[in-house]
Structure formats: C-alpha cells, structure tokens
C-alpha positions as CSV (number, residue, x, y, z in Angstrom):
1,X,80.8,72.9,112.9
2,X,80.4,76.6,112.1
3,X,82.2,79.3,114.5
4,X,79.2,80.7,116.5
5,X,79.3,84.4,117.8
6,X,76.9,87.0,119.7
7,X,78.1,90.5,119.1
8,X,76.9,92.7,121.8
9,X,77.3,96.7,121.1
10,X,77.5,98.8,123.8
11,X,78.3,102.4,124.8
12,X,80.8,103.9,127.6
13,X,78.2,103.9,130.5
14,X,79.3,102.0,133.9
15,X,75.9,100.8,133.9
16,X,74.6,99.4,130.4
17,X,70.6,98.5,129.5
18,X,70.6,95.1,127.8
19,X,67.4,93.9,126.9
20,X,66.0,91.0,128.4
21,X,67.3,88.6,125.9
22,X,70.7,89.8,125.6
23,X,71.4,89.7,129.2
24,X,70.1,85.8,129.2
25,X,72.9,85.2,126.7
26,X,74.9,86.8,128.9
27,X,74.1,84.7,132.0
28,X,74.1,81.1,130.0
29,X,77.7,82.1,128.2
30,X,80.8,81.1,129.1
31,X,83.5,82.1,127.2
32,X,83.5,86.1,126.3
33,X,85.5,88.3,124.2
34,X,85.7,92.2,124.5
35,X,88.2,95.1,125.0
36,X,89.9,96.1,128.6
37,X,87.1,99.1,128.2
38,X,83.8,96.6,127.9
39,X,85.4,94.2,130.5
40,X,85.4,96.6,133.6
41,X,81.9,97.3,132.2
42,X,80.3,94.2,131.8
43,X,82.3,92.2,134.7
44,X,79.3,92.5,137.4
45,X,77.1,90.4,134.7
46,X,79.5,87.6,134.4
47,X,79.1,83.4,135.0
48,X,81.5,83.2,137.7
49,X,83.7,80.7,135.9
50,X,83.6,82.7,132.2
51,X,86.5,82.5,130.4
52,X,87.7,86.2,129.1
53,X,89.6,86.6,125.8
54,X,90.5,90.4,125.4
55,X,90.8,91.9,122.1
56,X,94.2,93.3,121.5
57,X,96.7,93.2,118.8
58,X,97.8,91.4,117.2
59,X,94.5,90.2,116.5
60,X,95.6,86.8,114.7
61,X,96.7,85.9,118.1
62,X,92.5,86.6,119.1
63,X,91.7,84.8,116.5
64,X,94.2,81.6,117.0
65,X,92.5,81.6,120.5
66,X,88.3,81.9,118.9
67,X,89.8,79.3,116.6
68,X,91.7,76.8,119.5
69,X,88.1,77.0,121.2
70,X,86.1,75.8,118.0
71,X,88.2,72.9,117.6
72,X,88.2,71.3,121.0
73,X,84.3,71.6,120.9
74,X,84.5,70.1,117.6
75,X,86.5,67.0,119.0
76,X,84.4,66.6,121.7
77,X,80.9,66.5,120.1
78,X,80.0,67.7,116.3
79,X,76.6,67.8,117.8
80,X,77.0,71.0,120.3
81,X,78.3,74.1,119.2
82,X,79.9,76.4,121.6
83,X,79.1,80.2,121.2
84,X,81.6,83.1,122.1
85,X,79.9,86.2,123.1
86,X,81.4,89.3,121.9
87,X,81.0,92.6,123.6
88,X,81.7,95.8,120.7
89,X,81.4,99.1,120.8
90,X,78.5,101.1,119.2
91,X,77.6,99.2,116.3
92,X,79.9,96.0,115.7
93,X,78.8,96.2,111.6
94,X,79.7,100.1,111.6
95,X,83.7,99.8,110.9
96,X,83.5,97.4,114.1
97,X,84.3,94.1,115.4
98,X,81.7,92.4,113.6
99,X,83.3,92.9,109.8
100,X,86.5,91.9,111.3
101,X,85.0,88.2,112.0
102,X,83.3,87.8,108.8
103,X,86.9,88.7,107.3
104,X,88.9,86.4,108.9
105,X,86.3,83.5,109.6
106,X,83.7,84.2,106.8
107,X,82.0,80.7,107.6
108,X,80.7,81.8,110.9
109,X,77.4,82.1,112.3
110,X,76.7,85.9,113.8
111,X,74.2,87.1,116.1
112,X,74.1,90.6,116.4
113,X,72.6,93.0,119.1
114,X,74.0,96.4,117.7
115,X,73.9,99.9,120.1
116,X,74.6,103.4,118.5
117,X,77.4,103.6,116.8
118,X,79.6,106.7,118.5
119,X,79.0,109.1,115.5
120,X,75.1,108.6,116.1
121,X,75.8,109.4,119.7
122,X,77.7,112.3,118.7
123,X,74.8,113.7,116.7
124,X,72.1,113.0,119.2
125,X,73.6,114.7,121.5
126,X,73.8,117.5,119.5
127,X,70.4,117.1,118.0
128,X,71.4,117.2,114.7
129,X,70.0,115.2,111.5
130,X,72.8,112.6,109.9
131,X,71.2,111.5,107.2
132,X,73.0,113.3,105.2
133,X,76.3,112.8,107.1
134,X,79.3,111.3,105.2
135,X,81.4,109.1,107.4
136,X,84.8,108.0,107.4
137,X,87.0,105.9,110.0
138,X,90.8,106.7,110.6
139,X,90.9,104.5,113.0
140,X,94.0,102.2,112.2
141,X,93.3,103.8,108.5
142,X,95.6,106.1,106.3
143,X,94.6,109.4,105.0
144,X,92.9,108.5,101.3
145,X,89.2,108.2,102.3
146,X,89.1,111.1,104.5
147,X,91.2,113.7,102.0
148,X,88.4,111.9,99.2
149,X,85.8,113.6,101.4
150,X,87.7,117.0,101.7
151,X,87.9,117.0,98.0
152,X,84.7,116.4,97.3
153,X,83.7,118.7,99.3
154,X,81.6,116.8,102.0
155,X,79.0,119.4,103.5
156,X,78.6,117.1,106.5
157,X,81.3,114.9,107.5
158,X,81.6,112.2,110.8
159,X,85.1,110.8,111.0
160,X,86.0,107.8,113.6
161,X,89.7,108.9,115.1
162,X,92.4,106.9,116.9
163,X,95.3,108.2,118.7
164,X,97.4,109.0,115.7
165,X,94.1,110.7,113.8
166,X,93.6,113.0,117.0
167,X,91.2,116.1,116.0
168,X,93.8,118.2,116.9
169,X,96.4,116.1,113.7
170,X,93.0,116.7,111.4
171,X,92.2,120.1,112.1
172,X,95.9,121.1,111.4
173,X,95.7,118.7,108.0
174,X,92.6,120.5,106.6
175,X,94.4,123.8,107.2
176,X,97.3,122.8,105.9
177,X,95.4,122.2,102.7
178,X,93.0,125.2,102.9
179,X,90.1,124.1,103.9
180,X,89.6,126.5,106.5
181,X,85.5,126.4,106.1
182,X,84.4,123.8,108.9
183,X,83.3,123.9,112.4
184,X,84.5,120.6,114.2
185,X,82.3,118.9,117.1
186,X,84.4,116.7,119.2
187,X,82.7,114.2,121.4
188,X,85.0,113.1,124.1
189,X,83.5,109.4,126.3
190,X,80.3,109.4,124.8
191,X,78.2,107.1,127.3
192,X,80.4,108.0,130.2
193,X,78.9,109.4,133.1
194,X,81.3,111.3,134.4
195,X,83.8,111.9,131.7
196,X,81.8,112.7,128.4
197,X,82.3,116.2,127.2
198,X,81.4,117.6,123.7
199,X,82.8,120.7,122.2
200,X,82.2,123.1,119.3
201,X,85.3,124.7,117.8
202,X,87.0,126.1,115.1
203,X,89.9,124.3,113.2
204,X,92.4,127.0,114.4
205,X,90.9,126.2,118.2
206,X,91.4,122.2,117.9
207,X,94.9,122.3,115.7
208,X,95.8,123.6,119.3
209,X,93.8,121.8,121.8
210,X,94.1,118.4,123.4
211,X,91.7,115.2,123.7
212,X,91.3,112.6,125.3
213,X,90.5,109.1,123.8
214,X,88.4,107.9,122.9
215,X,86.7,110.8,121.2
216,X,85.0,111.2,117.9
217,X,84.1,114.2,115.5
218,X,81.8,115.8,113.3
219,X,82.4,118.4,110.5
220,X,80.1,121.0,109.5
221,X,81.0,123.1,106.1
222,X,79.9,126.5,107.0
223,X,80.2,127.4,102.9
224,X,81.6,125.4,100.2
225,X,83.5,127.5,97.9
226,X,83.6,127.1,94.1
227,X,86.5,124.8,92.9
228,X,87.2,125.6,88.6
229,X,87.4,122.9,86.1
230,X,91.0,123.2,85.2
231,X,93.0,125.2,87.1
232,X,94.5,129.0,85.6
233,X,98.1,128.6,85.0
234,X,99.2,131.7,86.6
235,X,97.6,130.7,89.7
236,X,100.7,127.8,89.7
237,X,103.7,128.5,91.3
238,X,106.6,127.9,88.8
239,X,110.3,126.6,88.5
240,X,112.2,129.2,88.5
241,X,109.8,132.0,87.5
242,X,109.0,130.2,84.1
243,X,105.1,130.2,83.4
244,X,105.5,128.2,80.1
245,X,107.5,125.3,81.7
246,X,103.6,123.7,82.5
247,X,101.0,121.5,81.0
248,X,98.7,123.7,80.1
249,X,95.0,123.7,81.3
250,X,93.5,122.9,78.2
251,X,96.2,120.0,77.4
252,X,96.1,119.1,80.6
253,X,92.4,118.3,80.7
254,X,92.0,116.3,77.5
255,X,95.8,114.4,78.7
256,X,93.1,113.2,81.7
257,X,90.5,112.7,79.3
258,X,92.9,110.2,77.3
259,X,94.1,108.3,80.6
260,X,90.5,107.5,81.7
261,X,91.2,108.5,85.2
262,X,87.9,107.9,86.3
263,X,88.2,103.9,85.7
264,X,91.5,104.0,87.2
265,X,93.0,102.8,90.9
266,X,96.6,104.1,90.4
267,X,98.2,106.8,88.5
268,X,101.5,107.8,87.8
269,X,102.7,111.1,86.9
270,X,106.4,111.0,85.2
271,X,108.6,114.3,85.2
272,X,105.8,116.3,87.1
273,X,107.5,119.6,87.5
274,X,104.9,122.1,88.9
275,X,102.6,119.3,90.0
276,X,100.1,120.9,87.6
277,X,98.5,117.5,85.8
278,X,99.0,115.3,89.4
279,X,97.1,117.8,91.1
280,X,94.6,118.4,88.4
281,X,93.8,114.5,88.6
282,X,93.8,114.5,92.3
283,X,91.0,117.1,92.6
284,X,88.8,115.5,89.0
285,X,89.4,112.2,90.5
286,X,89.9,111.7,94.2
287,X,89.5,107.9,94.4
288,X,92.5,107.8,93.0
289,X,96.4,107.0,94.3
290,X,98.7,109.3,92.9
291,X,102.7,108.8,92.6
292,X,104.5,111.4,91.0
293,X,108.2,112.0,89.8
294,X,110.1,114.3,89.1
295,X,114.3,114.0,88.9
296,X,114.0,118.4,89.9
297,X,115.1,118.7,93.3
298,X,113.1,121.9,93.1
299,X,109.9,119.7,92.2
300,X,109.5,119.1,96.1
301,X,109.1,122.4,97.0
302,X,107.0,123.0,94.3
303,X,104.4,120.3,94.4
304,X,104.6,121.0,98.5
305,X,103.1,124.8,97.5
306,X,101.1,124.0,94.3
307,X,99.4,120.8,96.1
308,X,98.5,122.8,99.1
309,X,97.2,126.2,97.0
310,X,94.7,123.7,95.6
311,X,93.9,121.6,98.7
312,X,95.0,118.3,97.1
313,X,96.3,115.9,100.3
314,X,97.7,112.7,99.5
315,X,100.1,112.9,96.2
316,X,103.4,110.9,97.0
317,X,106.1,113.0,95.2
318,X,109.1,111.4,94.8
319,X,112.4,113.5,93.7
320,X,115.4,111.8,91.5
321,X,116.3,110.0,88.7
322,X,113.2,107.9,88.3
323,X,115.8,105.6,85.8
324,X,117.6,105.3,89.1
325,X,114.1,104.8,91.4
326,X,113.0,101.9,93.4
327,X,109.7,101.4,92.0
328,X,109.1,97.7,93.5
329,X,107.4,98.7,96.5
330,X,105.3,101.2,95.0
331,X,101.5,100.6,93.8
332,X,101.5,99.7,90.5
333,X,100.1,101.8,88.2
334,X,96.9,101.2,85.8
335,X,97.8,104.7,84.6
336,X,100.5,106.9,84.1
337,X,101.5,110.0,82.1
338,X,105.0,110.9,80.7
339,X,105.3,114.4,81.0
340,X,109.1,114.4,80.8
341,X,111.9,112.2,79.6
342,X,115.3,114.0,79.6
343,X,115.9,111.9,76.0
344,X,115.0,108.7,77.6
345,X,111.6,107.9,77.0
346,X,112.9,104.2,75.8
347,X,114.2,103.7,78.8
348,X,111.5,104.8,81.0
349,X,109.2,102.6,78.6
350,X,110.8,99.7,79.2
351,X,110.9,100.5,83.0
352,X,107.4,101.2,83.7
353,X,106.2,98.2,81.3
354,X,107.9,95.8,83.7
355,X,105.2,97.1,86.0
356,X,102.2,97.9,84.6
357,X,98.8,96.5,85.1
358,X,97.1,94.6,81.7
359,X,94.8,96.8,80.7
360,X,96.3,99.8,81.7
361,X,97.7,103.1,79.7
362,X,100.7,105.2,79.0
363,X,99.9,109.0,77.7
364,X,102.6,111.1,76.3
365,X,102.6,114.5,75.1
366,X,104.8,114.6,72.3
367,X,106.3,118.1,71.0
368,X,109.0,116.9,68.0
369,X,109.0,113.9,65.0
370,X,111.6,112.9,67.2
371,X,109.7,112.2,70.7
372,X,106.8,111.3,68.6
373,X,109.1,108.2,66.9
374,X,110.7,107.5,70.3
375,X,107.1,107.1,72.2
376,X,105.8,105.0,69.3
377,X,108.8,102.4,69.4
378,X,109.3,102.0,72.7
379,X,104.8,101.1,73.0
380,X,105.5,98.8,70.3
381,X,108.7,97.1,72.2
382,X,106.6,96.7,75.0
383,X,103.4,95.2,73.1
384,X,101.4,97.6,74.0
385,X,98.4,99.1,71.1
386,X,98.9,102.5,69.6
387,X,95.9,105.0,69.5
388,X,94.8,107.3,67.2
389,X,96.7,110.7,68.5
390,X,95.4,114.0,69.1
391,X,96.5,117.4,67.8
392,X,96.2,120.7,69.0
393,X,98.1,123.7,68.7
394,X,97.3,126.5,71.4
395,X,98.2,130.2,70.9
396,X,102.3,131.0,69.8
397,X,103.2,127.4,71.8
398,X,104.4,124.7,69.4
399,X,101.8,121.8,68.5
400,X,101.1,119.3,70.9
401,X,100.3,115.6,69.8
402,X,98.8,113.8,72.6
403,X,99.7,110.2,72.5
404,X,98.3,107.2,74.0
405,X,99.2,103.3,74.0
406,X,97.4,100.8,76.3
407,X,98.9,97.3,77.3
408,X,96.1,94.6,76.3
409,X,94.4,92.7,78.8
410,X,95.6,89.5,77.6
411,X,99.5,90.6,77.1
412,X,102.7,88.6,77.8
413,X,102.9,90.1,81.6
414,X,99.8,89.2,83.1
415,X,100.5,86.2,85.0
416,X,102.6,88.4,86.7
417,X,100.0,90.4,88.5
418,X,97.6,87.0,88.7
C-alpha cells in the first residue's frame, strides 16, 4: 500500500480560508502532521480524537513515525489506506515540506492544496512584479547558491532565511564582498495579524538591525556595475609588493580555458599565492566549488583582500604544506590547477591522483625543461593522457607552456568513486 498524504499550505493568519474541500479533508482526517506554528492555527478545526505528529528535527524520527502508521494500516487491511494530512507553509513544492516527502518516501501518493509561498506574499504586499525574481533558500542551506546569485549579478533576488541566515548576517556578507548596490525588503510574519511588518532598507541599515523570525527578503539591484573579463593585475594585491609573482590575465584565462571549468563541479587551485586564477574561476564560473592552497602563510591574508576586492564569496583557502594536508574530507576535485610545486610536482601528482574524479583534469603551467619533464612523468605514473600543450610568451616574461593531462573515464581508480 502506497503512503497517502494531503499537503495543506497555509500562511501565518489566526484565522485561515480553506476552501470547502480542503476543510472536508480536514474534518474526515485523523491523524495530522504540521509545525508547533500551523498547530495553534489549525487546532479549532480538529476531529476531537486526531492524532498530532509535529514536524521537528530530526526529521527521520517524523518520518519513522509517517512510516510506523503505514504499516499497522497495512496489517490490518491492504484494502484501506490511511491518509495523513500535512499542514505546510506557503507552498509545500516551493523548498517546502512537500519535496521533503517525495525524497524520503518517493512511492507515495500526494495531494496538494498549495497557498502563497512567503516570497509571493512578500511581493504582493509590496505590489511588485516577480516574474523576473530569482529565488534562493538559506534555510538550513550553506552560502553557494546565494553568493552564485550575487555573482551573477541577480537584478532581482528573493532569498528564504533561517535563524542563522538572518538579513542582518546577509546584508553584512554582501558588504563584506562589495556589493553595496541593493535595497533589501524584509517581511517580518507575513499573514499575521498583528505582528507582520515589512521594511525597506539599505544594506548598511539591516547589517545593524534586528528581526524577528520568521521573516523573508527581497533584493533590488539599484545598478549593476560592469565586471571585466579577466581581471588587471595591478588591481591585485601582492606578496610582498611583487606584481610579477601572479598568473597573469592573459595566462590565466586560457589556464581556465584548458580546465573546462564550465563542465566542472569541483576545482582545485594548488599554490594559489594572490588568489588571482581561484578568483578568476569563481567570478567566470560560479557553479563551481573552489578549494585552494597555498603552503604561504601570507596567502590568507592575501586571498582574504584579493577575494573581497572582486566580490568572490565562497573560496575555501587552506594555508600549509598541502604534501602535509588532510585532503580526505575535502570535495574531490574534477579539476585542479598546479600553480606551484616548491620542486615537488611528483609528489603532489601522486597525491591528488589518489583523489581525483575519472574524467577529470590536471593543468600546469610549466616555465623550465625541467618542470615540463617532471609534469609529464608524474601524468604518465598516474595513467593519466597527455595533451597537446600550449605556448605563449608575453612581453620580457619567460615562455609559458601550458600543460594539461586528464585521467580517462575508464581508469584503474574508478571503482573508487562508484
């Protein structure tokens, strides 16, 4: 017998309009589902002897309870099926309740009655057009989608918050990374009589204000300003004052060009130093996770200013030996650049092939017969396929040979990764 489920969306008002039908699913139910929130709602509308299961985490312990009931109507007849009724808020399909149930118990059977979700509310209330809004949900979420919209440069933006995610933790992030040119709407108890408040501010004004939950927001880009393809090098700060110790722009774009960042999920940026080619694929490609290295102490500091300059949230910069690094709890990569090797490129061959994706690529900028021989036998070691290199020489700096070797899809360490 199939799990059977009515998802009812609802909004924050004491007194909720159901339609006709959905309040005669309400009055024939008996067991219900919901957070504390809906139940003080919806308690009025009740059976008398309905059986409540709140939503709380850990939600496998929810779900060993939907799960418990399924089976003992099972046992009893495989003729009736027994229906829990789900109360959600806004929209259960809008990164609600509802996906949650066909993740965990994709068999089941849903009925759905959905309400505004909280960002339509939110523009409603404003009376302002979202069909062009982007949306993104923090709630319970890290910071990758949301600093993908920044970087792409979102015009109009909704985000879903939680009490980590306040607007007062994301206005202070997009300052902290420059982008200074949005006005936030926060909608605080949308649906609630006496409570709901909505405000228009400036990211300085809510980096310094407080909420209450639940709220919501809405992000307006007053102007979008232009963003260059490739980034000046003197606009990089540099270790120690030295402008030639970077990648230069015009290596730097075709060493992205050989990694094919825009089929890849995870890169890896080895001996990063200014932060100039982990940045440079952060802003190209913002889908993207990026993990760089660098064994500089000074690279900290460095990628801290460089990646903030540019507005590039979400690099992971690790400082160290990265012969000495704990890479096992780290994505692993489908891409990564070698960008410096302190005379061990063998040995930091050998170390990232023991974690690298079939398919995937290495790229190396080689500057000496030396490198160039060590790069080439430490891709064969590893099985990997040499490609054709590229050559290019750029005012009075030495010639650069940009090298690339990808592990085949079929090699020796897939079952690894299976």
């Amino acid at each position: 017998m199939r799990p059977n489920f009515i998802i009812i969306g609802m909004d924050d008002s004491r007194e909720p309009f159901f339609p006709p039908e959905v309040l005669a699913h309400i009055r024939q139910g008996k067991i219900f589902s919901g957070g504390v929130r809906h139940r003080e709602i919806v308690a009025s509308l009740l059976p008398a002897q309905a059986e409540w299961i709140s939503i709380t985490v850990p939600l496998d312990n929810v779900f060993a309870r939907y799960e418990e009931i399924f089976a003992q109507r099972k046992e009893l007849s495989d003729k009736e099926t027994e229906t829990i009724i789900v109360f959600a808020s806004g929209d259960p399909l809008f990164f609600g309740f509802a996906n949650t149930i066909k993740r965990k118990l994709p068999e089941a059977a849903i009925r759905l009655y959905p309400a505004f979700n909280s960002l339509q509310t939110l523009a409603h209330r404003l009376v302002m057009p979202y069909d062009d809004m982007r949306t993104v949900s923090l709630t319970g979420r890290p910071w990758q989608e949301f600093d993908r919209a920044l970087i792409e440069r979102a015009p109009k933006l909704g985000v879903l918050t939680d009490r980590e995610h306040t607007p007062a933790a994301i206005a202070a992030r997009m300052l902290e990374y420059g982008y200074t040119y949005y006005i936030m709407y926060v909608g605080e108890h949308l649906g609630h009589p006496t409570k709901e408040r909505i405000r228009r501010m400036t990211l300085q004004e809510a980096a310094q204000a407080t909420f209450e939950h639940p709220n919501n927001l809405l992000l307006c880009a007053e102007t979008v300003p232009f963003r260059p393809f490739g980034i000046p090098d003197g606009q990089f700060a540099h270790l120690d004052g030295r402008t030639r110790m970077i990648t230069k722009a015009p290596i730097r774009l075709l060493t992205l060009q050989a990694l094919e960042l825009n089929r890849r999920r995870v890169f890896w940026d080895v001996g990063f130093c200014t932060g100039s080619v982990s940045i440079e694929a952060r802003l190209q490609f913002p889908h993207l996770t990026v993990i760089s290295f660098e064994i500089r102490p000074e690279g900290e500091e460095l990628m801290n200013v460089n990646s903030r300059r540019f507005g590039a949230p979400g690099i992971t910069a690790l400082t160290g030996d990265f012969l000495s690094a704990d890479i096992s709890t780290l994505p692993c990569p489908d891409a990564v650049f070698i960008g410096g090797h302190g005379g061990h490129l063998g040995e930091m061959l050998e170390k990232i092939k023991s974690v690298l994706r079939p398919g995937s690529c290495i790229v190396f900028n080689s500057v000496s017969e030396e490198s160039r021989a060590a790069f080439t036998r430490g891709a064969e070691d590893a099985g990997m396929v040499l490609h054709p290199s590229t050559h290019i020489a750029l005012n009075d700096y030495n010639p650069i040979e940009i090298m690339k070797a990808t592990l085949p899809e079929s090699s020796p360490w897939e079952a690894t990764f299976s």
